[in-house]
C-alpha positions in Angstrom: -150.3 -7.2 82.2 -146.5 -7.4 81.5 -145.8 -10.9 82.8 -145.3 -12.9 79.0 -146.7 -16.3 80.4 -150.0 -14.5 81.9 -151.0 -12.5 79.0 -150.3 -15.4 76.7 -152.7 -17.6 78.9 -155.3 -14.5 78.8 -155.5 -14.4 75.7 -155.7 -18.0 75.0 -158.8 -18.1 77.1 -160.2 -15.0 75.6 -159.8 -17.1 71.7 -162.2 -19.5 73.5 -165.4 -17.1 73.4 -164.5 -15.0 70.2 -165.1 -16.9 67.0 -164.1 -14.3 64.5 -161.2 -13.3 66.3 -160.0 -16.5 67.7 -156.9 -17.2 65.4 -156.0 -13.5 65.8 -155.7 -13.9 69.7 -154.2 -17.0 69.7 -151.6 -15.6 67.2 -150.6 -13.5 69.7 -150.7 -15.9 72.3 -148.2 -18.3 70.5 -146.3 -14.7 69.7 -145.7 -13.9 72.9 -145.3 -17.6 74.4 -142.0 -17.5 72.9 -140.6 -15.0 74.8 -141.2 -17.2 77.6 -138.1 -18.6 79.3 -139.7 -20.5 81.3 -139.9 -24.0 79.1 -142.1 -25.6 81.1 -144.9 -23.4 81.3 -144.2 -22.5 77.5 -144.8 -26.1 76.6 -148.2 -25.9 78.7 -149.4 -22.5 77.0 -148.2 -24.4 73.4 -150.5 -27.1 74.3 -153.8 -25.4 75.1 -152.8 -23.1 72.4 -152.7 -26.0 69.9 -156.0 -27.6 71.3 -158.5 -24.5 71.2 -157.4 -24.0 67.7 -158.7 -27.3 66.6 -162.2 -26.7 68.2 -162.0 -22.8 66.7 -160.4 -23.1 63.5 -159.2 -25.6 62.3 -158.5 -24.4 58.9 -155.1 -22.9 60.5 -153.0 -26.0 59.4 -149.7 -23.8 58.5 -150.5 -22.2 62.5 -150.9 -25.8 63.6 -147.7 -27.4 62.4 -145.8 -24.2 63.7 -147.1 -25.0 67.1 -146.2 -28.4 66.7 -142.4 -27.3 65.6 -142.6 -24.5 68.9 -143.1 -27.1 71.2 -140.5 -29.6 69.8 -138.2 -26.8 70.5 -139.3 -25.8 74.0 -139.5 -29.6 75.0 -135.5 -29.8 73.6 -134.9 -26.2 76.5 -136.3 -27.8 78.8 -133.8 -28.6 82.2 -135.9 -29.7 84.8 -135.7 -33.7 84.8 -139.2 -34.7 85.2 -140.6 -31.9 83.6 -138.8 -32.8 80.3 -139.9 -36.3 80.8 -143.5 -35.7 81.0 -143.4 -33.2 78.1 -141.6 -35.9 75.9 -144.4 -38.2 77.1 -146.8 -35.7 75.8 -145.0 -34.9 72.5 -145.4 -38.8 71.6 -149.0 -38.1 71.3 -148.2 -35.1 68.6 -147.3 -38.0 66.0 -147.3 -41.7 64.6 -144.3 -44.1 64.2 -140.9 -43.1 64.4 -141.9 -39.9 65.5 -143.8 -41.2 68.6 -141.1 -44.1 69.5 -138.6 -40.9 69.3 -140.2 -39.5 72.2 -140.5 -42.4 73.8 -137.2 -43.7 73.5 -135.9 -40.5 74.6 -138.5 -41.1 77.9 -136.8 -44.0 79.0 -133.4 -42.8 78.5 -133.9 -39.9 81.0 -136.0 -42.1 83.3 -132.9 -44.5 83.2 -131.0 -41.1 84.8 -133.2 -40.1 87.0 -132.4 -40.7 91.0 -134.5 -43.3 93.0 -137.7 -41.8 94.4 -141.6 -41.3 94.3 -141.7 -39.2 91.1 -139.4 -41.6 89.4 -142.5 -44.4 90.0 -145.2 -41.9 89.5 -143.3 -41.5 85.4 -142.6 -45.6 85.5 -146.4 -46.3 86.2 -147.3 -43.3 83.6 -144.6 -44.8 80.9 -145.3 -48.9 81.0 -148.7 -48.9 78.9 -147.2 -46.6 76.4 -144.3 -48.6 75.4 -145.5 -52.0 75.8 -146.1 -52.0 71.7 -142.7 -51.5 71.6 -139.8 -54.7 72.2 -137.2 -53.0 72.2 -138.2 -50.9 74.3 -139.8 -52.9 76.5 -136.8 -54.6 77.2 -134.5 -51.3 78.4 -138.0 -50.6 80.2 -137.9 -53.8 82.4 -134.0 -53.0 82.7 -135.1 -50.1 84.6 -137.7 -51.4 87.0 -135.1 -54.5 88.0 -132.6 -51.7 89.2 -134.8 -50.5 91.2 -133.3 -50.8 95.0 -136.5 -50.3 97.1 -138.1 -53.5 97.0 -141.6 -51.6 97.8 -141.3 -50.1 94.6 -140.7 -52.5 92.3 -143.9 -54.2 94.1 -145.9 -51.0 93.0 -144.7 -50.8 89.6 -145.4 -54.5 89.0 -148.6 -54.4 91.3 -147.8 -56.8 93.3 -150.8 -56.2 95.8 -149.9 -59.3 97.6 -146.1 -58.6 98.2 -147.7 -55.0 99.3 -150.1 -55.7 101.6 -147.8 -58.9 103.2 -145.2 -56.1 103.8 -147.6 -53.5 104.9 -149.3 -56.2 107.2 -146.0 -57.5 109.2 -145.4 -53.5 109.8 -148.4 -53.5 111.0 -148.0 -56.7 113.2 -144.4 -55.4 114.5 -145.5 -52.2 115.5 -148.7 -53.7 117.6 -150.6 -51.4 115.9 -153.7 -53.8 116.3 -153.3 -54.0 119.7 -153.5 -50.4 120.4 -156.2 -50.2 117.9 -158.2 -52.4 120.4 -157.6 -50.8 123.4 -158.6 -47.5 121.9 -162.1 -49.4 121.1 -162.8 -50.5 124.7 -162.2 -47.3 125.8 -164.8 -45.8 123.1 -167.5 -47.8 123.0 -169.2 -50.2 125.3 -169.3 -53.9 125.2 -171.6 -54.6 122.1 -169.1 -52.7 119.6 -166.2 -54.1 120.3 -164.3 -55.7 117.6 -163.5 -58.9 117.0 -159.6 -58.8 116.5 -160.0 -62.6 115.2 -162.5 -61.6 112.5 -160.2 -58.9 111.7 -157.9 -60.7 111.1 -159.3 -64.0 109.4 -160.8 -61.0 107.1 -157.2 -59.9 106.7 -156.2 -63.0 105.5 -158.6 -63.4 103.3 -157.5 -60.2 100.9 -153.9 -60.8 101.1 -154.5 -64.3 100.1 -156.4 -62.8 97.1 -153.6 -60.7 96.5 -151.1 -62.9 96.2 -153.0 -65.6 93.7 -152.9 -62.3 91.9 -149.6 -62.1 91.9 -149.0 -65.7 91.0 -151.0 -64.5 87.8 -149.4 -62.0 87.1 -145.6 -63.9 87.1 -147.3 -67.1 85.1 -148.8 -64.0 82.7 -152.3 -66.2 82.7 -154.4 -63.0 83.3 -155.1 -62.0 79.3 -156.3 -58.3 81.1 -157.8 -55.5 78.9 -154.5 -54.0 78.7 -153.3 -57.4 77.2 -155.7 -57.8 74.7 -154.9 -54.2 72.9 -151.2 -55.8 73.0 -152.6 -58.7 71.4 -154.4 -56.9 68.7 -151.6 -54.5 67.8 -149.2 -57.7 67.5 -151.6 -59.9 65.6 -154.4 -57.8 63.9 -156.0 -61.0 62.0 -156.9 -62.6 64.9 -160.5 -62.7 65.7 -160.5 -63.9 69.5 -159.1 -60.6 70.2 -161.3 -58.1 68.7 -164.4 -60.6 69.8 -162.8 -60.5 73.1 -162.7 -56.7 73.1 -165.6 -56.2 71.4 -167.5 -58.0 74.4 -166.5 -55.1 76.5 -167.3 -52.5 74.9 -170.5 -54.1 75.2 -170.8 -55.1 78.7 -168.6 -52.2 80.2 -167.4 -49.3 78.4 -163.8 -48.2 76.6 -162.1 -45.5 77.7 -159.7 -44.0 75.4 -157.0 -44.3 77.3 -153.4 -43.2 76.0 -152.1 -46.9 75.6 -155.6 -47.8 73.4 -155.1 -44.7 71.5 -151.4 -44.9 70.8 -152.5 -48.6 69.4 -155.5 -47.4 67.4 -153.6 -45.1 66.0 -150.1 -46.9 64.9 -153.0 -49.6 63.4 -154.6 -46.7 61.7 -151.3 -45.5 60.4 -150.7 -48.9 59.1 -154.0 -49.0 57.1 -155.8 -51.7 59.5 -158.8 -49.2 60.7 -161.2 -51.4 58.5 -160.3 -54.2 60.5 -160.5 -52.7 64.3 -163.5 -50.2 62.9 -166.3 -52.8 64.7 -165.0 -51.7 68.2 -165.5 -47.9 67.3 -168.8 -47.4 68.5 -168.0 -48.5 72.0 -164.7 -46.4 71.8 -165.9 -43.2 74.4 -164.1 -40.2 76.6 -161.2 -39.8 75.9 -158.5 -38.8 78.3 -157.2 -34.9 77.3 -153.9 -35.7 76.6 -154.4 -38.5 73.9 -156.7 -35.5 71.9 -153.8 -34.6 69.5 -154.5 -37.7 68.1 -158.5 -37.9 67.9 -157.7 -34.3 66.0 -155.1 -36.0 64.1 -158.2 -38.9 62.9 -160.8 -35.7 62.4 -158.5 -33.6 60.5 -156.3 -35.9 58.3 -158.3 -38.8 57.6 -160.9 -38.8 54.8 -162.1 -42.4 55.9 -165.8 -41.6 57.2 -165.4 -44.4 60.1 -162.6 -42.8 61.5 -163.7 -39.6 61.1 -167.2 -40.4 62.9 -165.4 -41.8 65.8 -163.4 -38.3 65.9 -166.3 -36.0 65.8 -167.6 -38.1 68.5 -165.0 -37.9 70.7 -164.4 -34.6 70.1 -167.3 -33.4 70.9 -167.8 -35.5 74.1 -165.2 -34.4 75.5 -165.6 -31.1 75.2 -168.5 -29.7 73.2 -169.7 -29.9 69.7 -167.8 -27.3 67.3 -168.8 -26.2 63.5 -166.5 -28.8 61.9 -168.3 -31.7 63.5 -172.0 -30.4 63.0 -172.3 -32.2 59.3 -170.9 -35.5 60.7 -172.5 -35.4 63.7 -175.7 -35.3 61.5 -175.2 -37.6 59.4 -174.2 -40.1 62.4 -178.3 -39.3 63.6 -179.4 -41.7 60.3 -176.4 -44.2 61.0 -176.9 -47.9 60.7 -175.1 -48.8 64.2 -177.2 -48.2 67.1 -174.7 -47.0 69.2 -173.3 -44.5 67.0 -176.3 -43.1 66.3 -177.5 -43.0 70.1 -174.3 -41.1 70.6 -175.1 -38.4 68.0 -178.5 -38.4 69.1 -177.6 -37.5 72.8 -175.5 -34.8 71.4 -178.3 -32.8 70.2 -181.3 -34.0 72.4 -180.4 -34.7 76.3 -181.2 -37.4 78.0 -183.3 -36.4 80.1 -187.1 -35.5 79.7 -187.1 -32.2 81.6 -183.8 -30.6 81.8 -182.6 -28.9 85.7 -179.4 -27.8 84.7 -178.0 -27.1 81.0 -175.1 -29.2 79.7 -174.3 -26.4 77.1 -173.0 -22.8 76.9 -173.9 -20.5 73.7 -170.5 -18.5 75.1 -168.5 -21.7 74.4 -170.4 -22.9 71.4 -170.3 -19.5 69.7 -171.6 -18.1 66.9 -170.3 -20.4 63.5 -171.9 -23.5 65.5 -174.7 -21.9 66.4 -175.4 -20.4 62.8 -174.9 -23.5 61.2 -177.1 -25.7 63.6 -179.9 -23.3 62.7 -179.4 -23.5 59.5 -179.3 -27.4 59.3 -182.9 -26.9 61.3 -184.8 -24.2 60.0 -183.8 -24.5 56.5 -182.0 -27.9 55.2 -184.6 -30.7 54.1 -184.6 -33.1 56.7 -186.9 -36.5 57.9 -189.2 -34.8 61.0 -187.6 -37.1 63.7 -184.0 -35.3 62.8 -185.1 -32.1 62.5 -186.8 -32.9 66.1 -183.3 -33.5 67.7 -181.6 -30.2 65.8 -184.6 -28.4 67.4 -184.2 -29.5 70.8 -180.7 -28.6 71.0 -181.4 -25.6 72.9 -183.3 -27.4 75.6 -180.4 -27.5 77.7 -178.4 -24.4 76.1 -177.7 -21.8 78.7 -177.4 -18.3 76.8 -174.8 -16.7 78.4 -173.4 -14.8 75.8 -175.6 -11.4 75.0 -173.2 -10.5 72.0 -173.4 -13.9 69.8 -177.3 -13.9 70.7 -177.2 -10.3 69.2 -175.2 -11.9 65.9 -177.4 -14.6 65.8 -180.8 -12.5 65.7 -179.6 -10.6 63.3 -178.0 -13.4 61.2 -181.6 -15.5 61.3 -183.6 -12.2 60.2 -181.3 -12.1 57.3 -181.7 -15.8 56.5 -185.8 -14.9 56.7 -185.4 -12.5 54.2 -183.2 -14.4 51.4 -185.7 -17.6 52.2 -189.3 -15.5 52.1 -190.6 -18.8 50.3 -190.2 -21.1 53.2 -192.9 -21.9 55.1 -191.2 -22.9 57.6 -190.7 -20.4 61.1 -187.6 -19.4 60.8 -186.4 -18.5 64.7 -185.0 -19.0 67.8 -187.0 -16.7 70.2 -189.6 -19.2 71.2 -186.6 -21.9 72.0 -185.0 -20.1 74.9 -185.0 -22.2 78.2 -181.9 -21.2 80.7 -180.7 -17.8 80.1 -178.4 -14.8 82.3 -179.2 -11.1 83.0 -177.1 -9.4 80.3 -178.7 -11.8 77.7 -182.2 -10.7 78.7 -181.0 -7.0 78.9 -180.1 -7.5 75.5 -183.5 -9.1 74.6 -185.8 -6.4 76.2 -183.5 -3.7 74.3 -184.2 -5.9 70.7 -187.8 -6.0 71.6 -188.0 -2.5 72.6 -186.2 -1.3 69.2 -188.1 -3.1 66.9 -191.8 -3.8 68.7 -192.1 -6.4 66.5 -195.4 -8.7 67.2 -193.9 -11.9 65.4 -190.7 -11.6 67.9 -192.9 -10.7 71.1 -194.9 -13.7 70.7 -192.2 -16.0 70.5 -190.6 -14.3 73.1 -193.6 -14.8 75.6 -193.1 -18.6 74.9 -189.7 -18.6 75.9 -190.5 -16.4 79.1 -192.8 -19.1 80.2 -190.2 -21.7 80.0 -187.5 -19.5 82.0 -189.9 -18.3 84.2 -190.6 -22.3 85.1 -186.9 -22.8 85.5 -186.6 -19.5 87.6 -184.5 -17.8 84.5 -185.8 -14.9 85.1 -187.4 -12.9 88.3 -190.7 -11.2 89.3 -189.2 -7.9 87.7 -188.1 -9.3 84.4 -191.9 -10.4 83.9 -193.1 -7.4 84.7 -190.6 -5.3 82.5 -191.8 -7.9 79.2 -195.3 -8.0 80.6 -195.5 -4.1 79.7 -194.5 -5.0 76.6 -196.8 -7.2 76.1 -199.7 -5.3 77.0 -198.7 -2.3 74.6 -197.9 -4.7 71.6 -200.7 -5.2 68.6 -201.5 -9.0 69.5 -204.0 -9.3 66.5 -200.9 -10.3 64.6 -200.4 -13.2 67.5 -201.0 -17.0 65.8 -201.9 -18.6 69.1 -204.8 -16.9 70.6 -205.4 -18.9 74.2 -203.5 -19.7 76.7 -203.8 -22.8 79.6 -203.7 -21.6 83.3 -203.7 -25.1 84.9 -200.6 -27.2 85.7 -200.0 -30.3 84.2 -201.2 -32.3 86.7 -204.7 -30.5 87.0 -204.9 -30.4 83.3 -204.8 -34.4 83.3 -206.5 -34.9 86.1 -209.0 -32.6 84.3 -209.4 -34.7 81.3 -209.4 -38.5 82.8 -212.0 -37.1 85.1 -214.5 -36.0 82.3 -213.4 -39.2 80.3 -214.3 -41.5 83.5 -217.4 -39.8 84.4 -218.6 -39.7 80.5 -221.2 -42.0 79.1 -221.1 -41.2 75.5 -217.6 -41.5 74.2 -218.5 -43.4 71.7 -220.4 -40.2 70.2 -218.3 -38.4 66.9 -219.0 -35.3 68.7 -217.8 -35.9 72.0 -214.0 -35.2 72.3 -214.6 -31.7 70.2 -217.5 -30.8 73.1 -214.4 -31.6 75.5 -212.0 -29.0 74.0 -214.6 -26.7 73.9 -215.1 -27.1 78.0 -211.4 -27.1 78.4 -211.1 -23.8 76.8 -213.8 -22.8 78.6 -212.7 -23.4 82.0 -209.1 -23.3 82.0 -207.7 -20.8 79.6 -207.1 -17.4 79.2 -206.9 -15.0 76.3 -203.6 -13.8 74.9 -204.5 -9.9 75.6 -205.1 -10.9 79.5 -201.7 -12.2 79.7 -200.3 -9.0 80.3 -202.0 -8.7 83.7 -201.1 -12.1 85.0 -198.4 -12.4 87.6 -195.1 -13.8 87.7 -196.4 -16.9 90.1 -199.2 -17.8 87.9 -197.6 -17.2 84.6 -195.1 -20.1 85.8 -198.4 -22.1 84.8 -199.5 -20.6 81.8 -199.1 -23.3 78.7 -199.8 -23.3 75.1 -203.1 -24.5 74.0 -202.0 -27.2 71.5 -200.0 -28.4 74.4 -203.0 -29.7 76.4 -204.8 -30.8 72.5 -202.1 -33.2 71.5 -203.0 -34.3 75.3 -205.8 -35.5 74.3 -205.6 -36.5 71.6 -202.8 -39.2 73.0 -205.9 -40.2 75.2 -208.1 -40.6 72.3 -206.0 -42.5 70.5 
């Protein structure tokens, strides 16, 4: 691959799914970038460059700032007009005060020189929240839009719906396009769906009416929009209304981090105010991809633990949870704000009760989250309901990645060895619920290598959740099946098996519970697990001979026990 800008992006991607070798790739993507002469696409490869390293490694703060300097000087190379205005937009989010009003100032100045047309609006629409913090700025801003010769745009800069649609509506008018719009209607359709050209336009009316008593808002500046409120709050931080005002919809709505609420949370933040705006943090969610320089700026450079939740948060949300983050993400699972900790919860546990499609890949993740997430579950001291959402992490974890689940076996039968006094089961084996074919290669080869009893049975648990999701086929059951049937299972802890669904296994129990006169006997729910085991299990050594269909059905025993005893209690 000789093209600079190519390789540079390959190996950029490549950092993305190699954890030990991601700052050694994406050294030598930011080492060939600059031989790029192409500014534009430099300044693109800089960016991603400067991202993956924060979710990667973020211990690289020398590698960081030089990729900050790299694309100062590729933005100051670069020609093209509007390409040098969005990357000075862009660079604004790279820092805090004078640095960001810099970038900004320099914006407007090539906006100012920049001929009449649709991606001059597209940058004035982009520009206005940004700079509305700003008065000076604002002012040259406003200078720029009353220039502006085509009437229609300064309309769509201001939105002035009502000015728009009046215009677009006397077009419309003049060119009898409603007339022709009828005839076409009587010659489709027969009499009863015919429109009503007076509805249409009473209906008409009615929205440009709308419009324009939104547009006599907008000129009397009564609307206090969203947008306005942030304005307020960065101008006058003391008062109250505001936040309460904002607050209220974070919790009716949500609040996106946009780039003209971030650029405000952060110059607040950079003034020392976050204990005053912290309340609206918990509703603060997804934030757009260009303002995350500056949610890495809050995780990486601030030590205060409220901005530094809503960083990890955000971080993670928007892409996917990363080693940094693990410790304050678990930590946010005992916080005292219900939303935060909701958030973190989410994170480890989804939402949802029984999971179609995972949300997460092991190939992404890697192996330095992975390791540590284990670690915080199998061997850290934790209340049970935490260690529940560490430990269901991997119900929507796809393992896609046969060469960290290689690491990762290895590492956890290391980490049995040094902690032979903990009682607790120390694996991964039994969690396994969406999975590819080199991933199970690499399983069957592990299993065939070592023969290990401990590691079968955990693995037979796992195959009946994949075979339920349709994991793996009719041939993968039969190549572990064989397995199975040659292994020692006299070592195996769970001894019988349920063949029934879920459904029959209820329906199974309420039926001897409806039909029963003598629950009130001590003996009588142990004389029903006896004639559930009786008539709906099967022994671990027959397991073997079962086939793929019916070992979509086969469940662990205590599953169907802590059935009942939910009915019992």
């Amino acid at each position: 691959m000789c093209n600079p800008y190519y390789k540079s992006r390959a190996l950029y991607q490549l950092a993305i799914f190699y954890d030990k070798k991601s700052y050694e790739l994406l050294n030598q993507s930011f080492i060939l970038t600059k031989n790029n002469q192409e500014s534009s696409l430099k300044f693109q490869v800089l960016e991603n460059i400067f991202n993956i390293i924060h979710y990667k490694d973020i211990e690289q703060k020398l590698f960081i700032q030089q990729i900050v300097n790299e694309l100062i000087l590729t933005y100051d190379n670069i020609d093209d007009v509007y390409n040098r205005i969005i990357a000075s937009i862009r660079l604004s989010f790279y820092g805090s005060g004078e640095f960001r009003k810099k970038y900004l100032t320099n914006t407007l100045e090539t906006l100012y020189q920049m001929n009449e047309n649709d991606d001059k609006i597209k940058l004035i629409i982009k520009l206005k929240p940004l700079i509305t913090i700003y008065d000076d700025l604002l002012i040259n801003f406003n200078q720029i839009i009353e220039n502006l010769k085509n009437k229609m745009h300064f309309y769509i800069v201001n939105a002035y719906y009502g000015k728009i649609l009046f215009t677009e509506t006397r077009s419309l008018f003049n060119s009898n396009i409603i007339v022709d719009l009828s005839e076409d209607l009587k010659n489709r359709n027969n009499t009863d769906n015919i429109t009503d050209i007076s509805n249409y336009n009473e209906l008409q009316g009615l929205f440009l009416l709308f419009a324009q008593l939104n547009d006599i808002k907008l000129v009397m500046n009564k609307i206090e929009s969203t947008d306005q409120l942030w304005i307020n709050l960065f101008k006058d931080i003391n008062n109250s209304s505001t936040i309460e005002n904002i607050l209220n919809i974070g919790l009716h709505d949500e609040i996106f981090l946009i780039p003209q609420i971030a650029i405000i949370i952060d110059e607040l933040i950079e003034k020392g105010k976050e204990d005053s705006i912290s309340i609206i943090f918990p509703y603060i969610i997804k934030p757009f991809n260009e303002v995350l320089p500056i949610v890495q700026k809050w995780f990486t450079q601030y030590n205060n633990h409220q901005i530094k939740n809503l960083a990890a948060l955000l971080l993670t949300e928007a892409k996917y949870i990363f080693e940094p983050t693990i410790d304050t993400i678990i930590n946010l699972l005992t916080n005292d704000n219900d939303q935060m900790r909701y958030r973190a919860q989410i994170i480890f546990q989804h939402p949802a009760r029984d999971v179609e499609v995972p949300s997460k890949r092991i190939s992404l993740l890697g192996e330095k989250t992975m390791i540590k997430i284990l670690e915080h579950a199998f061997i850290k001291d934790y209340l049970s309901r935490i260690r529940v959402f560490l430990l269901h992490f991997s119900f929507d974890l796809l393992w896609d990645d046969s060469i960290v689940f290689y690491k990762l076996f290895q590492y956890m039968n290391q980490l049995a060895e040094r902690n032979s006094t903990n009682t607790r089961t120390i694996h991964f084996l039994n969690r396994l619920y969406f999975i590819n074919n080199f991933t199970w290669k690499s399983i069957i080869e592990i299993i065939i290598q070592t023969l290990n009893p401990l590691y079968i049975e955990k693995l037979l648990h796992s195959v009946m959740h994949l075979a339920k999701h349709s994991q793996i086929s009719a041939d993968n059951w039969i190549e572990f099946a064989k397995l199975l049937a040659i292994t020692d299972k006299s070592q195996f802890k769970e001894k019988l098996y349920f063949l029934n669904t879920d459904i029959e296994r209820i329906e199974f129990i309420l039926n001897e519970v409806s039909t029963s006169t003598n629950m009130i006997e001590k003996t009588y729910f142990e004389n029903l697990e006896s004639i559930l085991v009786q008539r709906t299990t099967i022994k671990v050594e027959n397991l073997s001979r079962q086939t793929y269909d019916e070992i979509i059905y086969v469940y662990l025993v205590v599953t169907l026990l802590f059935q009942i005893m939910l009915i019992k209690q």
